[in-house]
MARVEX-513653 format. One record per residue (C-alpha): residue number from 1; x negated, y, z. Coordinates in steps of 0.02 Angstrom, whole numbers, plus 50000, padded with zeros to 5 digits. Layout:
MARVEX-513653
[site NUM, [X, Y, Z]]
...
END
This chain:
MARVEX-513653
[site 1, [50009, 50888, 50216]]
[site 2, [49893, 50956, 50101]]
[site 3, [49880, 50974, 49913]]
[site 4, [49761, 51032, 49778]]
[site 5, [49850, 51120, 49669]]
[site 6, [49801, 51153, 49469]]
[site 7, [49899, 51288, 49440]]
[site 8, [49914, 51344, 49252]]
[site 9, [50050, 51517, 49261]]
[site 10, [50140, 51593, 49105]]
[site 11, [50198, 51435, 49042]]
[site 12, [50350, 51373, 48927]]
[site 13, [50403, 51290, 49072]]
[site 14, [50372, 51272, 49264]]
[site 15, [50333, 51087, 49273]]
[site 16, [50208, 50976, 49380]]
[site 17, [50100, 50874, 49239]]
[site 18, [50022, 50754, 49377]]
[site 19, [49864, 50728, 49445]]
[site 20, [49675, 50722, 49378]]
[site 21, [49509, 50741, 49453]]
[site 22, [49412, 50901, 49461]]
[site 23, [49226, 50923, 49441]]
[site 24, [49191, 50879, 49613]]
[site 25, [49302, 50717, 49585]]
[site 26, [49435, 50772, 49702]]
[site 27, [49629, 50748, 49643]]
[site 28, [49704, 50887, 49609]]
[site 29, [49903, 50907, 49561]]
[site 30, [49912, 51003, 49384]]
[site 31, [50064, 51122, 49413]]
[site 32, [50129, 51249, 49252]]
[site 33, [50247, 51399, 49332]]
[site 34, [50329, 51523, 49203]]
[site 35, [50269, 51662, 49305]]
[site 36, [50124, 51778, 49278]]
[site 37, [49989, 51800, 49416]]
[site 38, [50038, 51958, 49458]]
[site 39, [50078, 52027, 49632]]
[site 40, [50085, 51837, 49708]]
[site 41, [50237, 51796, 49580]]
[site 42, [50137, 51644, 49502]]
[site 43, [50104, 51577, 49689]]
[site 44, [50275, 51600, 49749]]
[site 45, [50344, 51514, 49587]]
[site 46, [50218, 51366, 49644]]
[site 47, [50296, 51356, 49811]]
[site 48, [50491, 51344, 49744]]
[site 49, [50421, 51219, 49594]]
[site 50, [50317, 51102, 49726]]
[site 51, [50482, 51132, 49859]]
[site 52, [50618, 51077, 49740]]
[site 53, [50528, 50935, 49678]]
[site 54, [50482, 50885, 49850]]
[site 55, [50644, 50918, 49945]]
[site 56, [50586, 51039, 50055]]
[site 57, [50631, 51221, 50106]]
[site 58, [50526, 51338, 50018]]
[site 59, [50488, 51418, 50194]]
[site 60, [50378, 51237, 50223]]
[site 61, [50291, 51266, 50083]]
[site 62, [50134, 51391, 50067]]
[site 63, [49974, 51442, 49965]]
[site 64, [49845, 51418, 50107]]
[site 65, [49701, 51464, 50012]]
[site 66, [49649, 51514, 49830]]
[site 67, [49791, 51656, 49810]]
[site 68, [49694, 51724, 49673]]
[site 69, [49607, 51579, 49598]]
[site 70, [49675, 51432, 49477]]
[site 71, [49629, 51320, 49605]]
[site 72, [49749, 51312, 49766]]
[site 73, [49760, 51224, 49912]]
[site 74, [49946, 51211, 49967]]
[site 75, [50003, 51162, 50153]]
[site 76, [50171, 51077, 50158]]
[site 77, [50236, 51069, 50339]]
[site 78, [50312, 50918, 50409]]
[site 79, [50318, 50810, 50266]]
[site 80, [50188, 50629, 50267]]
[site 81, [50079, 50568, 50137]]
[site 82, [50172, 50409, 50095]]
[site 83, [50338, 50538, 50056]]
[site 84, [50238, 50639, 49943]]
[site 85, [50148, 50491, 49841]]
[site 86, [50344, 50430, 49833]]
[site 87, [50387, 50604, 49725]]
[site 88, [50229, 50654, 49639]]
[site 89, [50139, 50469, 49636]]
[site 90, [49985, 50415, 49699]]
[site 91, [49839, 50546, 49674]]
[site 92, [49679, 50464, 49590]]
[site 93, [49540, 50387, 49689]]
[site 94, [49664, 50329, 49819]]
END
């Protein structure tokens, strides 16, 4: 499975906000993670948010491309659409 991920670090909170449509008009998840984007701490703080709310292992979850960028896309091994849309609700669009 994979997600595009919003991801807005050194907030009050780490918290998943929900989904919206980017410029291109493709959903993205909005994600907040308490973290700083220093040294990959923001990313891995994505990983344990998007795992815990998920109900996955954190080692299933990783930042497969935009490390450095506010825009991520996350790979989530072994876990179907329908199971995510269950957690984090249908993403716009679809």
């Amino acid at each position: 499975m994979r997600l595009h991920v919003k991801l807005t670090p050194r907030s009050a909170a780490d918290r998943i906000d929900g989904w919206e449509t980017d410029s291109s008009g493709r959903p993205v998840l909005r994600v907040r993670v308490r973290a700083a984007p220093v040294e990959g701490a923001a990313n891995a703080a994505l990983e344990t948010v998007l795992a815990r709310h998920l109900g996955v292992p954190v080692s299933r979850v990783r930042v497969a491309r935009g490390g450095q960028s506010r825009l991520k896309a996350v790979e989530i091994d072994g876990l179907e659409a329908d199971a995510c849309e269950a957690v984090l609700g249908r993403p716009p669009g679809n």
